[in-house]
PyMOL Python script that loads the backbone (N, CA, C, O; Angstrom):
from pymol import cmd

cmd.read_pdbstr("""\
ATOM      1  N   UNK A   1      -3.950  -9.589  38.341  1.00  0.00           N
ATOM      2  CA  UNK A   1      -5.174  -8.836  38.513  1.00  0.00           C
ATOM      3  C   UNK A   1      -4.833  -7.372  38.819  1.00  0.00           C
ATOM      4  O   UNK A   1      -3.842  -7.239  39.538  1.00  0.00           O
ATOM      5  N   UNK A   2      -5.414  -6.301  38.445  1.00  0.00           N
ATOM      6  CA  UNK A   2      -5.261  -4.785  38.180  1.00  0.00           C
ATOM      7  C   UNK A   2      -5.954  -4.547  39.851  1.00  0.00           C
ATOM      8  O   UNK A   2      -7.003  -5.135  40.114  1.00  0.00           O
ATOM      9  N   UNK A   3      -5.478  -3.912  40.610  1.00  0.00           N
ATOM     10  CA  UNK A   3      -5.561  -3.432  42.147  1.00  0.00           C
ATOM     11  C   UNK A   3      -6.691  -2.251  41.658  1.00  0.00           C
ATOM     12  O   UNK A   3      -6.816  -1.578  40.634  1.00  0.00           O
ATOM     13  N   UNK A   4      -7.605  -2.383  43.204  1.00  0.00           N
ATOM     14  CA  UNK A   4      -8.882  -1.402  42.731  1.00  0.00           C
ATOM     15  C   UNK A   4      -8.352  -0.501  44.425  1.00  0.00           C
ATOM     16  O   UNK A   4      -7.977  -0.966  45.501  1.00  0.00           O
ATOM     17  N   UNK A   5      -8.534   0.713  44.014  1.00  0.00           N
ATOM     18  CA  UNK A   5      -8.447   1.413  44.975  1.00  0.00           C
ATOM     19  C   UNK A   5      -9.822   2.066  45.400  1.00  0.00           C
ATOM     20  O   UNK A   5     -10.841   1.848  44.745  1.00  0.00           O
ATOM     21  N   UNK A   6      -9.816   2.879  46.526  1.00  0.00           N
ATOM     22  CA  UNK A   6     -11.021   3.601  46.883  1.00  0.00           C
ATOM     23  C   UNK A   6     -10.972   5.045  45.877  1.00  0.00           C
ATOM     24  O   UNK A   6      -9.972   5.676  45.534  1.00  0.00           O
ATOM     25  N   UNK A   7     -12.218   5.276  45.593  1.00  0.00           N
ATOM     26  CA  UNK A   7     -12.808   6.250  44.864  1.00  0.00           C
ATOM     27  C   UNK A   7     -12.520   5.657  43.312  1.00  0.00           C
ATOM     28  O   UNK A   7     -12.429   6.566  42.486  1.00  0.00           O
ATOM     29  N   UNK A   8     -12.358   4.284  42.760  1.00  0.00           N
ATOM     30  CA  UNK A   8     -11.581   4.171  41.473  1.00  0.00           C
ATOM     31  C   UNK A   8     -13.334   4.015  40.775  1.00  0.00           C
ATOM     32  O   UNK A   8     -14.369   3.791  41.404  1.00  0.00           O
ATOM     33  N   UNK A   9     -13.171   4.203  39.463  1.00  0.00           N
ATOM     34  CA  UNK A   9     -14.462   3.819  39.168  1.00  0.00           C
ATOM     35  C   UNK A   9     -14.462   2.678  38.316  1.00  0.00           C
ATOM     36  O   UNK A   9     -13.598   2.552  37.449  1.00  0.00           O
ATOM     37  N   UNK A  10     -15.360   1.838  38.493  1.00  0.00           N
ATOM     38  CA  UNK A  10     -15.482   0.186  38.512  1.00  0.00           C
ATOM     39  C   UNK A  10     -17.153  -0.268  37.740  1.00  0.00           C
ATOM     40  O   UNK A  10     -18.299   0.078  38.028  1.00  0.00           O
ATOM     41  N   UNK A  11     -16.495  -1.345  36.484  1.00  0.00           N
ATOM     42  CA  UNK A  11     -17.933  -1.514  36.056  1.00  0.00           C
ATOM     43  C   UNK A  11     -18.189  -3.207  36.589  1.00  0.00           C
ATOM     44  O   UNK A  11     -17.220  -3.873  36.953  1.00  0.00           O
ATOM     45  N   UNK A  12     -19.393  -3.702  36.583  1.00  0.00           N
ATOM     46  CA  UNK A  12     -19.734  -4.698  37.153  1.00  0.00           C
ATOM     47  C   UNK A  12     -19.384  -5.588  35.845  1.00  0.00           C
ATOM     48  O   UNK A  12     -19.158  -5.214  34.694  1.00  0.00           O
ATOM     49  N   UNK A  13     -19.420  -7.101  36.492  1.00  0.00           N
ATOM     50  CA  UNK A  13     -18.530  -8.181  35.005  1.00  0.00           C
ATOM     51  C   UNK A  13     -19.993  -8.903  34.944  1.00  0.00           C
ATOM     52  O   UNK A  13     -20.369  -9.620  34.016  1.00  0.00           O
ATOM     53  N   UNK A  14     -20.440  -8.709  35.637  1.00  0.00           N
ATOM     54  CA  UNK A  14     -22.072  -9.738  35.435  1.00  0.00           C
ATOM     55  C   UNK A  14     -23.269  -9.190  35.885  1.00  0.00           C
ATOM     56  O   UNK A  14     -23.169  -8.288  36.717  1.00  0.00           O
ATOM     57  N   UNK A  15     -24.211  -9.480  35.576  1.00  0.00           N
ATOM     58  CA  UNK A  15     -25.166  -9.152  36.151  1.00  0.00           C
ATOM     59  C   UNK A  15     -25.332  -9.447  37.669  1.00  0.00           C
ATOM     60  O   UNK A  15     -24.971 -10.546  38.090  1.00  0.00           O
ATOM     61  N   UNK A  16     -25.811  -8.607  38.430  1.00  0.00           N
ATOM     62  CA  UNK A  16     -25.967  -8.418  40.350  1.00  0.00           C
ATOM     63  C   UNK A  16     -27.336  -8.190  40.465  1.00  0.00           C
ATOM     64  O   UNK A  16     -27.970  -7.628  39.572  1.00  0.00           O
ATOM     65  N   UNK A  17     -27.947  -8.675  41.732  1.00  0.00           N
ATOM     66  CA  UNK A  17     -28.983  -8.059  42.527  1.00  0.00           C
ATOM     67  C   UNK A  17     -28.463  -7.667  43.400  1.00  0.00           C
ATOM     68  O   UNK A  17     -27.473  -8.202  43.900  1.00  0.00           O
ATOM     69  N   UNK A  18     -29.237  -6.182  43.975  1.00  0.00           N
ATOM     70  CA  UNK A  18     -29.413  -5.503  44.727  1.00  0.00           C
ATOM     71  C   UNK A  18     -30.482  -4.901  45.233  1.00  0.00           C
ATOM     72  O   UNK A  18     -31.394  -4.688  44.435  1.00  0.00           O
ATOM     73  N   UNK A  19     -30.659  -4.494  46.575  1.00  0.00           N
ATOM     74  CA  UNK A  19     -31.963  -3.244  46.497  1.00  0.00           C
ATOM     75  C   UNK A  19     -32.065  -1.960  46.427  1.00  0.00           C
ATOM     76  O   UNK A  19     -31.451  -1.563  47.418  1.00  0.00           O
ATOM     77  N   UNK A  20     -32.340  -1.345  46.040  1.00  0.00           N
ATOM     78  CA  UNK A  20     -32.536   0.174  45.808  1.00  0.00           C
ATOM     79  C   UNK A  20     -32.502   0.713  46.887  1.00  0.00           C
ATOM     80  O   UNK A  20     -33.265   0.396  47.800  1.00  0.00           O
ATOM     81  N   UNK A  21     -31.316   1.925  47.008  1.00  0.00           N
ATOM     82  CA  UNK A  21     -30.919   2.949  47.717  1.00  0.00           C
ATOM     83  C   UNK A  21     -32.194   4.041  47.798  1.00  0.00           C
ATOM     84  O   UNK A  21     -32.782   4.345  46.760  1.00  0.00           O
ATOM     85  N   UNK A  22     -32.608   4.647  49.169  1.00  0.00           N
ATOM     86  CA  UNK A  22     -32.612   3.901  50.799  1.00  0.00           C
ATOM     87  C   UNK A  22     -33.873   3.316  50.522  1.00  0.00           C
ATOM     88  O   UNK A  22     -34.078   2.781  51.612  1.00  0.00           O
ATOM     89  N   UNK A  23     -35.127   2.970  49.639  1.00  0.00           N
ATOM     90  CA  UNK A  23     -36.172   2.075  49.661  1.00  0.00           C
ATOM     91  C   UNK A  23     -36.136   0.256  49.645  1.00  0.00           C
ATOM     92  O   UNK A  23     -37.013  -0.516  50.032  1.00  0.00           O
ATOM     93  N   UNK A  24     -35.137   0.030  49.205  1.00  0.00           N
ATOM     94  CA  UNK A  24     -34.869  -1.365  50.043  1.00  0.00           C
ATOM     95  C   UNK A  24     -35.334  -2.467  48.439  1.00  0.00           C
ATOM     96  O   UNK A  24     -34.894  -3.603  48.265  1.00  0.00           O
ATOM     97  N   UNK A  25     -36.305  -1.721  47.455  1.00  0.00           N
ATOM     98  CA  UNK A  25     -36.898  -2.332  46.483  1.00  0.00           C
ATOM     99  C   UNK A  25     -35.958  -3.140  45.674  1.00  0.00           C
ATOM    100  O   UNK A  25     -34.750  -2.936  45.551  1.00  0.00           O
ATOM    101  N   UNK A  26     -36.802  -4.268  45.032  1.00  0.00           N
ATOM    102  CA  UNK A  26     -35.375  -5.178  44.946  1.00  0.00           C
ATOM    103  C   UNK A  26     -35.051  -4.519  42.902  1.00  0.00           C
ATOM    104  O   UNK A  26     -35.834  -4.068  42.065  1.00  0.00           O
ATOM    105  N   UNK A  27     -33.815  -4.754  42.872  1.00  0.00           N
ATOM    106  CA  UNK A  27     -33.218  -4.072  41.768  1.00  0.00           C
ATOM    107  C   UNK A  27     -32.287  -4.978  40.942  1.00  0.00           C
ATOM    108  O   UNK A  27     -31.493  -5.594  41.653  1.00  0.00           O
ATOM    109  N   UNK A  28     -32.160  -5.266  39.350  1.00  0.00           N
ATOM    110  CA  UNK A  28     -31.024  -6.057  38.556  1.00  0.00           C
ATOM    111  C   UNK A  28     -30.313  -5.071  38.241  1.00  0.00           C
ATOM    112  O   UNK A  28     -30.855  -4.052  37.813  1.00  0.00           O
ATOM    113  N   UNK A  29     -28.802  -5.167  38.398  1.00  0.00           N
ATOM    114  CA  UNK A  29     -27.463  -4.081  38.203  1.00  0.00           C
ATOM    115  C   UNK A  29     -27.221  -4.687  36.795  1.00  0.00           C
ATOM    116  O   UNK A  29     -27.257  -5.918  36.789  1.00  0.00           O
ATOM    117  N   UNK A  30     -27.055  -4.275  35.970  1.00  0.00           N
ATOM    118  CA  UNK A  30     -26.695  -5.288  34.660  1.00  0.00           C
ATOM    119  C   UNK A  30     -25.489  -4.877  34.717  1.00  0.00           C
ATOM    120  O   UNK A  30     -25.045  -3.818  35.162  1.00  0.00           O
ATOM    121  N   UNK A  31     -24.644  -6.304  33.954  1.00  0.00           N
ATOM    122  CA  UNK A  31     -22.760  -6.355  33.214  1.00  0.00           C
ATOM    123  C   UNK A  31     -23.301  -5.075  33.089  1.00  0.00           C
ATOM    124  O   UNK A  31     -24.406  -4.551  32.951  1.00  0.00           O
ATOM    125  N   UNK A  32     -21.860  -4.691  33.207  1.00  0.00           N
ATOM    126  CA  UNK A  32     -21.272  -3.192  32.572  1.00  0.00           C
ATOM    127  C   UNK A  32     -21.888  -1.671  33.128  1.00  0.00           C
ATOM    128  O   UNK A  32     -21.851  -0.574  32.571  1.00  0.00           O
ATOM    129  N   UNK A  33     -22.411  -2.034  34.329  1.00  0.00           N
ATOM    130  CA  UNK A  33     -23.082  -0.849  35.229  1.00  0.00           C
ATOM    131  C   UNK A  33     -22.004   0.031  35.749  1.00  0.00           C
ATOM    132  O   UNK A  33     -21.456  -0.439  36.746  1.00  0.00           O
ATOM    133  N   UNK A  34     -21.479   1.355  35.287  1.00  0.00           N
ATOM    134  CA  UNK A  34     -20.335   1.859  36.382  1.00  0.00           C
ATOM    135  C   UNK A  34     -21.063   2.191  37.701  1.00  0.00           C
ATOM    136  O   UNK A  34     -22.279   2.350  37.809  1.00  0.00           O
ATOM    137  N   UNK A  35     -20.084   2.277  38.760  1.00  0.00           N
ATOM    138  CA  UNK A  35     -20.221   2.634  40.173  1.00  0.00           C
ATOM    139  C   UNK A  35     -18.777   3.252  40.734  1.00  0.00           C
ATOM    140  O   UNK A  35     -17.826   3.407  39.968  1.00  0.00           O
ATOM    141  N   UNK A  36     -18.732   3.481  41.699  1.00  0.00           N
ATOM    142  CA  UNK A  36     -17.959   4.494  42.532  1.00  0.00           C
ATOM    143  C   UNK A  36     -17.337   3.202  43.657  1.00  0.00           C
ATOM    144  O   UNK A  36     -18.250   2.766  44.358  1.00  0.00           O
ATOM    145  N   UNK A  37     -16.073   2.596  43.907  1.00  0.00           N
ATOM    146  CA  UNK A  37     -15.600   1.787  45.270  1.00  0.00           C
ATOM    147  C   UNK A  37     -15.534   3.636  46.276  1.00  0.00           C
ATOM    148  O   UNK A  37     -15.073   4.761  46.084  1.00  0.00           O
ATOM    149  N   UNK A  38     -16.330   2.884  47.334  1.00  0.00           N
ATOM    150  CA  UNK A  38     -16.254   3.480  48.681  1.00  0.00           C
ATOM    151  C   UNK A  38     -15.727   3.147  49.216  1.00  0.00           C
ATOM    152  O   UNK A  38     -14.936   3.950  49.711  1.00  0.00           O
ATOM    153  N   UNK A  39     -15.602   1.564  49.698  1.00  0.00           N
ATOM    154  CA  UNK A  39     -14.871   0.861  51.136  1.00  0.00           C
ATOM    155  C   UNK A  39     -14.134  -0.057  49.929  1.00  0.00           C
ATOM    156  O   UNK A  39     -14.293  -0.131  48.710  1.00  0.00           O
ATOM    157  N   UNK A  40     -13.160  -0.782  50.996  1.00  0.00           N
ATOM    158  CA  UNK A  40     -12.309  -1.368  50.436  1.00  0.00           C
ATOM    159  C   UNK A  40     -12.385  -2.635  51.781  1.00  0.00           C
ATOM    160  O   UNK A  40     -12.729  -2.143  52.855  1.00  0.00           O
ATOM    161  N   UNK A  41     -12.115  -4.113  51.811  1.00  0.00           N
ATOM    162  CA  UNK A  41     -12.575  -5.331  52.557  1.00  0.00           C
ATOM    163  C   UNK A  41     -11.713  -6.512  52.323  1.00  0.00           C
ATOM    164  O   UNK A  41     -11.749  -7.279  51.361  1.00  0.00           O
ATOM    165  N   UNK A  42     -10.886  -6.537  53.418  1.00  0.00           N
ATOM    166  CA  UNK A  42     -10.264  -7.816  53.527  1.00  0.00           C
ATOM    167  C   UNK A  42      -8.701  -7.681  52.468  1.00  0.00           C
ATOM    168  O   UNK A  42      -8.457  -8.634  51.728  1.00  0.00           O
ATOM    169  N   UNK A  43      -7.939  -6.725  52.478  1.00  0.00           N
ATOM    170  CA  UNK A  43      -6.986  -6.259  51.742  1.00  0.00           C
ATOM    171  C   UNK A  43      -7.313  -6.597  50.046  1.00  0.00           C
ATOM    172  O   UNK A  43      -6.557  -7.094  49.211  1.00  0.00           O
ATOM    173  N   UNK A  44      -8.641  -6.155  49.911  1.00  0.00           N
ATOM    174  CA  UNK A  44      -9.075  -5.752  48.357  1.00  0.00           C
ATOM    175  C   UNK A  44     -10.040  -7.208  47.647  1.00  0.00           C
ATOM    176  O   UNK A  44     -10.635  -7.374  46.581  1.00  0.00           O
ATOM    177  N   UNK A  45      -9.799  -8.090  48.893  1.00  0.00           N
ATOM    178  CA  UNK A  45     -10.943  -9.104  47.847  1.00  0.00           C
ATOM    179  C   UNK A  45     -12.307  -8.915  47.815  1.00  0.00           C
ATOM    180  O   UNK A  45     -13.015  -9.762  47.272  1.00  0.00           O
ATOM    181  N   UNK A  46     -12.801  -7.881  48.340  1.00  0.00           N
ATOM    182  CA  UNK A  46     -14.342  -6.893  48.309  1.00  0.00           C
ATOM    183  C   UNK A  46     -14.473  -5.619  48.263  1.00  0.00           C
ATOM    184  O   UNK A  46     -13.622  -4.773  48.539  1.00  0.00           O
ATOM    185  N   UNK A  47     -15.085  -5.533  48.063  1.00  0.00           N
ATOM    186  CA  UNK A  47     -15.527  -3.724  47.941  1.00  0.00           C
ATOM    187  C   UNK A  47     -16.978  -3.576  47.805  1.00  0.00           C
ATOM    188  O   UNK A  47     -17.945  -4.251  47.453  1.00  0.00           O
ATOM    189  N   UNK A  48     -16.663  -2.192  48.311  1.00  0.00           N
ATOM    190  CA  UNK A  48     -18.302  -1.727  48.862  1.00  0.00           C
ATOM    191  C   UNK A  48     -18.680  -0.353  47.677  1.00  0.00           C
ATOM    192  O   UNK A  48     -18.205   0.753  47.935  1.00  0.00           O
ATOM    193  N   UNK A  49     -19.424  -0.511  46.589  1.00  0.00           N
ATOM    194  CA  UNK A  49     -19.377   0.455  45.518  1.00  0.00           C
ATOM    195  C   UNK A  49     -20.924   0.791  45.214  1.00  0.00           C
ATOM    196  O   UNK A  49     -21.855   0.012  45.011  1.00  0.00           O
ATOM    197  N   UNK A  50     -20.903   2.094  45.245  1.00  0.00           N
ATOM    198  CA  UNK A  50     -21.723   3.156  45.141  1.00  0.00           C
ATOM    199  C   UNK A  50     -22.508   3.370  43.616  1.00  0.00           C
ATOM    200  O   UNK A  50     -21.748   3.729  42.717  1.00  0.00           O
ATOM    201  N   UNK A  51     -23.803   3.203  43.284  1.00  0.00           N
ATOM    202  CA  UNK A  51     -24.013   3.185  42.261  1.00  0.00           C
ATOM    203  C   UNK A  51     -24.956   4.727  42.088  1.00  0.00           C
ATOM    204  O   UNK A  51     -25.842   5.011  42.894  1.00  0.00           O
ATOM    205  N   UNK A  52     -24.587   5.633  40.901  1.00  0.00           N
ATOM    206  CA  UNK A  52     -25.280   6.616  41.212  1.00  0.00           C
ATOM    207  C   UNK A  52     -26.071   7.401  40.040  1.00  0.00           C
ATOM    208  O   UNK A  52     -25.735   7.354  38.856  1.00  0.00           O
ATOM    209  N   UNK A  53     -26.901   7.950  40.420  1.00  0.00           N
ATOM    210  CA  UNK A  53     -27.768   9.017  39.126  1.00  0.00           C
ATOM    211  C   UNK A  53     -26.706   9.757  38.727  1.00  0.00           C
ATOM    212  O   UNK A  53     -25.631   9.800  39.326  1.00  0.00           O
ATOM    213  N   UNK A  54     -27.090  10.598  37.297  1.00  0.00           N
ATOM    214  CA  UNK A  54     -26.538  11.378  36.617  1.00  0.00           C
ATOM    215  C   UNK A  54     -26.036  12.616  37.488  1.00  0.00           C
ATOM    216  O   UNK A  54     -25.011  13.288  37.374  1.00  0.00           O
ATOM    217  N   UNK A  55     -27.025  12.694  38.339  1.00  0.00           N
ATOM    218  CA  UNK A  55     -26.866  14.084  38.990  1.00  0.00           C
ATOM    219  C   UNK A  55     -26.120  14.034  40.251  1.00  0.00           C
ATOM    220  O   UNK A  55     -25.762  15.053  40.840  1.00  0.00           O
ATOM    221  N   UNK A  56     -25.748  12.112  40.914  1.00  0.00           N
ATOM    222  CA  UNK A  56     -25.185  12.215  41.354  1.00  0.00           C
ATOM    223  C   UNK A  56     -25.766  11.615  42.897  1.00  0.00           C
ATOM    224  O   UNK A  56     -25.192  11.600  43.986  1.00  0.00           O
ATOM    225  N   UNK A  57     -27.103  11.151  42.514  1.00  0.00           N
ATOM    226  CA  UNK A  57     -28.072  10.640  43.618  1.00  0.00           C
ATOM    227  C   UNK A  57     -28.152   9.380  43.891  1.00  0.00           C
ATOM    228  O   UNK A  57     -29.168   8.786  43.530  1.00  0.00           O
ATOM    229  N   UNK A  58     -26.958   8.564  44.692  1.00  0.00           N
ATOM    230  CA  UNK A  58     -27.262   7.131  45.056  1.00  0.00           C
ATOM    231  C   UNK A  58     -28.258   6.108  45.180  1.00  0.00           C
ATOM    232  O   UNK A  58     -29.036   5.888  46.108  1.00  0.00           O
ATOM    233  N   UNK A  59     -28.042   5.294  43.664  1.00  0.00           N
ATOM    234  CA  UNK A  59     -29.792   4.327  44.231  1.00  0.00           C
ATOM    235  C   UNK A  59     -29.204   3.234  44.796  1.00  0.00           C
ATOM    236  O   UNK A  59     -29.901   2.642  45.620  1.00  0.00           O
ATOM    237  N   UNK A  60     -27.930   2.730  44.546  1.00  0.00           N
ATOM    238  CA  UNK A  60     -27.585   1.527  45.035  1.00  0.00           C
ATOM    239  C   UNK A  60     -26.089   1.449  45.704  1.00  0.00           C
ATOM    240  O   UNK A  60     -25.197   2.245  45.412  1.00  0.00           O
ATOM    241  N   UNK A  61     -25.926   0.252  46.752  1.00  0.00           N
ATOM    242  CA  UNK A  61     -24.848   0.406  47.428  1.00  0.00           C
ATOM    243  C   UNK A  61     -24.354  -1.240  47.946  1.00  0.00           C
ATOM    244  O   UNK A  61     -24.746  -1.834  48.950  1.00  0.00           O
ATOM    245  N   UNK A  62     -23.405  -1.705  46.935  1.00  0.00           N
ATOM    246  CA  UNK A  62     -23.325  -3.264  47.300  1.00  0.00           C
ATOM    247  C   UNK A  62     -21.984  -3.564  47.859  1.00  0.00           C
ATOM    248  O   UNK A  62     -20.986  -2.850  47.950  1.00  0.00           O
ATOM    249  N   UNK A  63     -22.181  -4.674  48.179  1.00  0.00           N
ATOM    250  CA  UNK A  63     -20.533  -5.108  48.434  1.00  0.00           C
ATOM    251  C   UNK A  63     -20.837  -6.402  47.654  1.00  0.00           C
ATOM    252  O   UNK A  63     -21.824  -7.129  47.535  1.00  0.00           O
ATOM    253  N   UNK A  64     -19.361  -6.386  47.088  1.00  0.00           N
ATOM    254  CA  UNK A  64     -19.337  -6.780  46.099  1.00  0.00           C
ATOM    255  C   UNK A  64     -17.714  -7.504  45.945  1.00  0.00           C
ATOM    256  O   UNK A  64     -16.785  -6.745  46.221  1.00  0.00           O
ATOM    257  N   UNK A  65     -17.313  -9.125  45.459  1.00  0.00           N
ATOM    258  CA  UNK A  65     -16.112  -9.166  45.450  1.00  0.00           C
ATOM    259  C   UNK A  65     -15.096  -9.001  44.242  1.00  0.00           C
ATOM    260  O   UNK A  65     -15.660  -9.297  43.189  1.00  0.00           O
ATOM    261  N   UNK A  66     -13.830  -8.637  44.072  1.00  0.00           N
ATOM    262  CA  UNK A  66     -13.133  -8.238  43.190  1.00  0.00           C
ATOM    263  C   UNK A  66     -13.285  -8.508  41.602  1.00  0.00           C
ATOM    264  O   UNK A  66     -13.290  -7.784  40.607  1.00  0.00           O
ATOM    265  N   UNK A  67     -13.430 -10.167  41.885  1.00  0.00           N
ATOM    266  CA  UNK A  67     -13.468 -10.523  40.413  1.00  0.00           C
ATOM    267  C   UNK A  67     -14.725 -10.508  39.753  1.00  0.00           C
ATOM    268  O   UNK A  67     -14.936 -11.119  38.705  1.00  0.00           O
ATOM    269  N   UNK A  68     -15.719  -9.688  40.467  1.00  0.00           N
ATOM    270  CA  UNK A  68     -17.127  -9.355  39.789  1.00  0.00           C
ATOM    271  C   UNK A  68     -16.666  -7.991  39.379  1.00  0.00           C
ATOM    272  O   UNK A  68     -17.698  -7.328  39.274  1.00  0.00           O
ATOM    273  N   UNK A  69     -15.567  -7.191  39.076  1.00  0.00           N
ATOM    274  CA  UNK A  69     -15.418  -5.678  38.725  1.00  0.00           C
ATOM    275  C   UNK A  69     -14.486  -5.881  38.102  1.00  0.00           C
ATOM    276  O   UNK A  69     -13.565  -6.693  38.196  1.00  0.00           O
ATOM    277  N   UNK A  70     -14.876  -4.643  37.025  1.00  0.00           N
ATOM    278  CA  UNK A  70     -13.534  -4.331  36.032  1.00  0.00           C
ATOM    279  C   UNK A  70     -13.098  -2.685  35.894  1.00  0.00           C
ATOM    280  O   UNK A  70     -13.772  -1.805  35.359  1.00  0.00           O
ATOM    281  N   UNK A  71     -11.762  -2.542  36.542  1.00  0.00           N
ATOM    282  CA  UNK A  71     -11.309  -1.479  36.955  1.00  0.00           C
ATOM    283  C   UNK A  71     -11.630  -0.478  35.177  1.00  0.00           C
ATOM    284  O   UNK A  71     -11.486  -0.902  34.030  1.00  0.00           O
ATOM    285  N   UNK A  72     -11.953   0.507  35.523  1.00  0.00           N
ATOM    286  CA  UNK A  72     -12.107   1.714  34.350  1.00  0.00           C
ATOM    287  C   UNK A  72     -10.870   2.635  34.283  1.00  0.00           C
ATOM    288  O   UNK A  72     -10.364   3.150  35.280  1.00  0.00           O
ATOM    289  N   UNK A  73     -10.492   2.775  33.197  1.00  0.00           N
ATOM    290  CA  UNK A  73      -9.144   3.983  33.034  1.00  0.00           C
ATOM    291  C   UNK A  73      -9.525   4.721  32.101  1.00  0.00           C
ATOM    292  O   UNK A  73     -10.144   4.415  31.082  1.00  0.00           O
ATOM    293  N   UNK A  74      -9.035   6.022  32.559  1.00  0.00           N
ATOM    294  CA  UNK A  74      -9.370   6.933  31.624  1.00  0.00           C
ATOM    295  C   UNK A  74      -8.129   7.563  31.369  1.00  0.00           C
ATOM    296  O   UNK A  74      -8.203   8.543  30.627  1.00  0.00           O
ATOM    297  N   UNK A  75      -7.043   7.265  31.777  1.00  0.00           N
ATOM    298  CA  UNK A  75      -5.627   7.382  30.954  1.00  0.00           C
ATOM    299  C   UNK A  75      -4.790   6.571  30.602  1.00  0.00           C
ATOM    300  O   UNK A  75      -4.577   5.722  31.467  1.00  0.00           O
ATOM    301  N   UNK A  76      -4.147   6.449  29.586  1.00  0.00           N
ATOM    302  CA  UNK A  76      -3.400   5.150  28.817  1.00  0.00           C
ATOM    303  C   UNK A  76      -2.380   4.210  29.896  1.00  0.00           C
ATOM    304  O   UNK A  76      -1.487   4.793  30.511  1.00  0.00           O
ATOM    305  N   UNK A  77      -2.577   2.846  30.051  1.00  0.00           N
ATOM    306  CA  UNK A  77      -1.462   2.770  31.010  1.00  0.00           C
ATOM    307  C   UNK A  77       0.040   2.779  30.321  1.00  0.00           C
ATOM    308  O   UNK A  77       0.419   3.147  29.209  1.00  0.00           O
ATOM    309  N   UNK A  78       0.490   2.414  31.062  1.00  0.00           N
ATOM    310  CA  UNK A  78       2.464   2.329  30.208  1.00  0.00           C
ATOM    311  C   UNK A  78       2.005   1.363  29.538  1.00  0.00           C
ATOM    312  O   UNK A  78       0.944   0.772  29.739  1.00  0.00           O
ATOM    313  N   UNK A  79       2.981   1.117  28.510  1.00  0.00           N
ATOM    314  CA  UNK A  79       3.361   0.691  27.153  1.00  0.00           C
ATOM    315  C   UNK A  79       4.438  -0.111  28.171  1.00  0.00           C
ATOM    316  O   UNK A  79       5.082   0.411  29.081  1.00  0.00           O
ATOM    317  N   UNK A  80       4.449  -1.187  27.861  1.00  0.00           N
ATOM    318  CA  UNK A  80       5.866  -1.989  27.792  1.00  0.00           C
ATOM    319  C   UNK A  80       6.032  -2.864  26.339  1.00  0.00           C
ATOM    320  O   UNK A  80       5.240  -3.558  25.701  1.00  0.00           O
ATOM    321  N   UNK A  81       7.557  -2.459  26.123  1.00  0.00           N
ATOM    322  CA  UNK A  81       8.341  -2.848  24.659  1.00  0.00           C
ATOM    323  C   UNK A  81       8.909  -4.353  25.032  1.00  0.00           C
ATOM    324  O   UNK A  81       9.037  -4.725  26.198  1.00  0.00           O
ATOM    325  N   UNK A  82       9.167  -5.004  24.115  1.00  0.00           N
ATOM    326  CA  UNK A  82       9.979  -6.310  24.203  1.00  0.00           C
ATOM    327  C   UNK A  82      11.690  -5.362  23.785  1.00  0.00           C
ATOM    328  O   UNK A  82      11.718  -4.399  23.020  1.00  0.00           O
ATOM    329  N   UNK A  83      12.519  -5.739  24.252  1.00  0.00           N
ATOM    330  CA  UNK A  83      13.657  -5.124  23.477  1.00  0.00           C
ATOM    331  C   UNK A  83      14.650  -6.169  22.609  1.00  0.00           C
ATOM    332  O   UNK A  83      15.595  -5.725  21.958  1.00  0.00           O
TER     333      UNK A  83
END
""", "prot")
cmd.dss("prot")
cmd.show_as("cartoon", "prot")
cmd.util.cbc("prot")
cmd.orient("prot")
């Protein structure tokens, strides 16, 4: 399993409920929602991730455990060769 650090950005693997950031209203996160890990729980089997507007305005804020997220990269990882 690929290690999620704090600040990594993380898309959801399934659909989640949540409630809407700070009105409480209840909300569906659909597969494939990115968010922001804030906290990190129990040496990485949870996390606490930040879901946010374009502009940058938090509606949602879950905790959430590992194997419901799929770490995002935006640079190639290493290549490993067979030799």
């Amino acid at each position: 399993m690929t290690k999620i650090n704090l600040h990594d950005v993380v898309a959801l693997t399934e659909d989640t409920k949540a409630q809407r950031f700070p009105y409480g209203e209840a909300l569906l996160l659909p597969a494939g929602l990115v968010g922001t890990v804030v906290e990190k729980y129990n040496q990485g089997e949870a996390f606490e991730v930040e879901f946010a507007e374009k502009n940058g305005e938090a509606y949602a804020l879950i905790t959430i455990e590992a194997e419901k997220l799929f770490l995002l990269r935006f640079e190639p990882a290493e290549l490993a060769f067979a030799s």
